[in-house]
N, C-alpha and C positions, 0 to 999 in steps of 0.2 A: 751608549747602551744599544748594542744590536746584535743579530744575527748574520754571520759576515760568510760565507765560502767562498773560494776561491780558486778558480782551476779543479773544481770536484769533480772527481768522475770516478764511478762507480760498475764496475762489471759481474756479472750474475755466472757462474760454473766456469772464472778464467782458468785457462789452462787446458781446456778441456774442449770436444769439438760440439760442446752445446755453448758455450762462453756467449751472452750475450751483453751488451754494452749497453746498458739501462740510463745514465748520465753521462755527458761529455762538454768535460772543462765549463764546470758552472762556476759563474761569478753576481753573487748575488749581496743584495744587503736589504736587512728589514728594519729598521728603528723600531723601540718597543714604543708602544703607541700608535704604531698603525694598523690599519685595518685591512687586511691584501687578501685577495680572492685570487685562488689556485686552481686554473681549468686546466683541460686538456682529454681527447680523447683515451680510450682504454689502452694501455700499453703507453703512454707518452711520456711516463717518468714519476709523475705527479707524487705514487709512494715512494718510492725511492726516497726522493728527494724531502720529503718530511722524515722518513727515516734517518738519512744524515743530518738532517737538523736537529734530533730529540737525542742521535747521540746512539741510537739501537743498532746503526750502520757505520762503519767509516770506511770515509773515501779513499780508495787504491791509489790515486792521486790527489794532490792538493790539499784543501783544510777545510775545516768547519769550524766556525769560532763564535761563542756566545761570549758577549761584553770582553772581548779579546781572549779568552781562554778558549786553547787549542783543544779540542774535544779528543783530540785524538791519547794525549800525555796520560802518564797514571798519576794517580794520589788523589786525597782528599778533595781539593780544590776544585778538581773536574765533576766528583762526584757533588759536591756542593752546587757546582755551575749546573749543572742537567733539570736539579731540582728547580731552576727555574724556567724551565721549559714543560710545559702540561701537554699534553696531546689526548683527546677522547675521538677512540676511533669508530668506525661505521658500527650503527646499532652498538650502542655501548651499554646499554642494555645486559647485553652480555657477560658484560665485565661487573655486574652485581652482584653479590653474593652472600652479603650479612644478613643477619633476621629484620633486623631493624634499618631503618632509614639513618637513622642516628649511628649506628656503627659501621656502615657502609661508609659514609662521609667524613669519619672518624679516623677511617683506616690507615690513609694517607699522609696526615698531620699528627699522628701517631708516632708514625715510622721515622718521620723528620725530627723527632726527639723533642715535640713543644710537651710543656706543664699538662696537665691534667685542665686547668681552671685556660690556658691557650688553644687546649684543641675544643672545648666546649665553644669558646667565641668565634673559632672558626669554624664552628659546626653550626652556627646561630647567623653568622656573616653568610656563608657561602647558602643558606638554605633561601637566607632573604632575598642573595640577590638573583638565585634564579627564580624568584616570587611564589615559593612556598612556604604557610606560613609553619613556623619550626613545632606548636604546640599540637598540631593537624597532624602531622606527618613524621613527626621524629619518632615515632614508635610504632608504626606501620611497617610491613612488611614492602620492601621495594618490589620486589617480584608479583606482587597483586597491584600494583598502580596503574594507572592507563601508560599506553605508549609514553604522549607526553610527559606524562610526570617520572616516569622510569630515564629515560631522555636527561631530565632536570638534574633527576640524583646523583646520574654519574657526571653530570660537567660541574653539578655542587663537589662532589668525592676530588676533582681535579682542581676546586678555584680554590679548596680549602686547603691546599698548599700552600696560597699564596704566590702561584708562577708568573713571571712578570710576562709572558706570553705563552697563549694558545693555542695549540691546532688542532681543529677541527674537520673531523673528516666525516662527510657529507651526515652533518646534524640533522636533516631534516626529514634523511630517506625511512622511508614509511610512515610519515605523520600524514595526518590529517589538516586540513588549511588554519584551522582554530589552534593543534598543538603545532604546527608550524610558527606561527605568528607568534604565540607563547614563547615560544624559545629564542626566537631573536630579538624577542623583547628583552628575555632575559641575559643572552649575549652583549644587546650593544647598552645593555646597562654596566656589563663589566668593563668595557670597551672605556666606554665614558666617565664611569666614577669612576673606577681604578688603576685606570693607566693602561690596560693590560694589550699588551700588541696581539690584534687578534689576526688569524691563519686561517682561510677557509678554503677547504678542497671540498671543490661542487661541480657536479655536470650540469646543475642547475644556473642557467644563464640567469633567469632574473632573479635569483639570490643575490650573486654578484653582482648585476647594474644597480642592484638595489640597496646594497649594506655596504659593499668595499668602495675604495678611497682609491684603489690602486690592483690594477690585475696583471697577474702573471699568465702566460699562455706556454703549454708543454707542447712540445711535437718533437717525434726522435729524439728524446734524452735530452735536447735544448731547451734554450727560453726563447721561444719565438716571438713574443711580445712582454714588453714590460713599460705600463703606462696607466694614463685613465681612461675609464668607462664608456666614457662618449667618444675617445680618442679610435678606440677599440670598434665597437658598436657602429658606429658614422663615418672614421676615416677607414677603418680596416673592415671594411663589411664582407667584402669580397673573399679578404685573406681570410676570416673567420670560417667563412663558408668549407675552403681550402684544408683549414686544418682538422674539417670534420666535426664542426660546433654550429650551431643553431644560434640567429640571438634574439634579444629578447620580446616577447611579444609588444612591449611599450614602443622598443627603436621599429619593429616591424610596420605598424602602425604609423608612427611618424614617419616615417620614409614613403607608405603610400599617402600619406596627405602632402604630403611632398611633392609628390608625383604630378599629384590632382590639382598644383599650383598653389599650395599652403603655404608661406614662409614662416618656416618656424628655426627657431637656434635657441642652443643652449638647452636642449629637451635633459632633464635630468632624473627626474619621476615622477610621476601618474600628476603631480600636481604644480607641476614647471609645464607639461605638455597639456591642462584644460587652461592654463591663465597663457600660455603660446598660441590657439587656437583663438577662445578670446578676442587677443590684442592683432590676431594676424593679417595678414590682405591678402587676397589672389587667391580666392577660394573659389573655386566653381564647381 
């Protein structure tokens, strides 16, 4: 069960003398159940590249495959395959529209052909698990909630499919630190009970050192990095620099204690780097 492309590459107005080359011969794989944070500066690919994975794009070269079905084929099958791919894009917000909280969330599991007495459970699943409670809020207008909870509704509207992974495109821009927090409470709760392979496009470095398992790095239509956090962070500090990314204030921090003769390893979050400190020698 993955997300598979292969030789994907993707070009914007070809044929033309604006043709530009957005992706080149991507080979990628995601297993559902992981958790992969997608940086990259502006222009580096990053939408593209969720767009050939949800199926709204396809590549002028090579494949895109969910659990081996070619996205590219017609018939049923494909259209079946897509629905398990969710995507709630920047400020999604936007993409609310029902009177209700309840028919918002509704909408999606609707469309998928479940029972009347199926989309209620998943209107009752999906409200819990981004931790609202359903008798509060199923009858409230979406569009009067705070940021946060508008935030909630539509990745509720998206988990109440049922997709066995999700992309996330930068969840957290314009919250507040409290609905920030909120919400990836509410993510790596789905992350964790439900299996669900989660996809995060963020310019936000410490989103990433902080929730993903696994980061991808854009520059020029490639994948310049593909690895772990601290891999990234500590071995690639330099290159990060290079590709026009920031990283995070925790690895920032650790590297000047570093500096100052700390020995610290294996720095992984705020609370691997106070028990590194702690246990360390060569502090001056």
């Amino acid at each position: 069960m993955s997300i598979k492309l292969a030789d994907a590459t993707f070009t914007y107005m070809k044929g033309t003398p604006l043709a530009h080359t957005a992706l080149k011969n991507i080979n990628l794989e995601i297993q559902q159940g992981e958790f992969v944070a997608l940086v990259g500066h502006t222009g580096s690919g990053k939408s593209t590249l969720v767009q050939l994975m949800n199926g709204l794009l396809q590549p002028m070269k090579g494949s895109v495959c969910i659990d081996d079905i070619d996205l590219s084929i017609k018939g049923q099958i494909v259209r079946d395959t897509r629905k398990k791919m969710g995507i709630v894009f920047q400020y999604p917000e936007q993409q609310l529209f029902a009177e209700t909280v309840y028919e918002d969330v509704a909408f999606a599991p609707r469309n998928k052909g479940m029972t009347a007495d199926e989309v209620d459970k998943a209107v009752r699943s999906a409200l819990r698990f981004v931790g609202l409670d359903f008798d509060s809020f199923q009858g409230r207008n979406p569009l009067h909630l705070s940021g946060g909870q508008m935030r909630r509704v539509a990745i509720a509207g998206v988990v109440a499919m049922q997709p066995d992974y999700l992309i996330l495109d930068e969840p957290s821009a314009g919250l507040d630190p409290k609905g920030c927090k909120e919400l990836f409470k509410s993510i790596l709760s789905l992350h964790k009970e439900k299996g669900i392979g989660i996809i995060l496009v963020t310019h936000n470095m410490e989103e990433a050192a902080m929730y993903a398992k696994r980061i991808l790095v854009m520059d020029k239509g490639q994948i310049a990095f593909d690895g772990l956090p601290q891999e990234l962070f500590v071995e690639r500090r330099e290159q990060l620099l290079m590709w026009g990314m920031d990283e995070p204030e925790l690895y920032k921090l650790t590297n000047m204690l570093q500096k100052r003769g700390l020995q610290l390893t294996e720095i992984k979050d705020i609370n691997t780097l106070v028990s590194g400190i702690k246990k360390a020698k060569g502090w001056r």
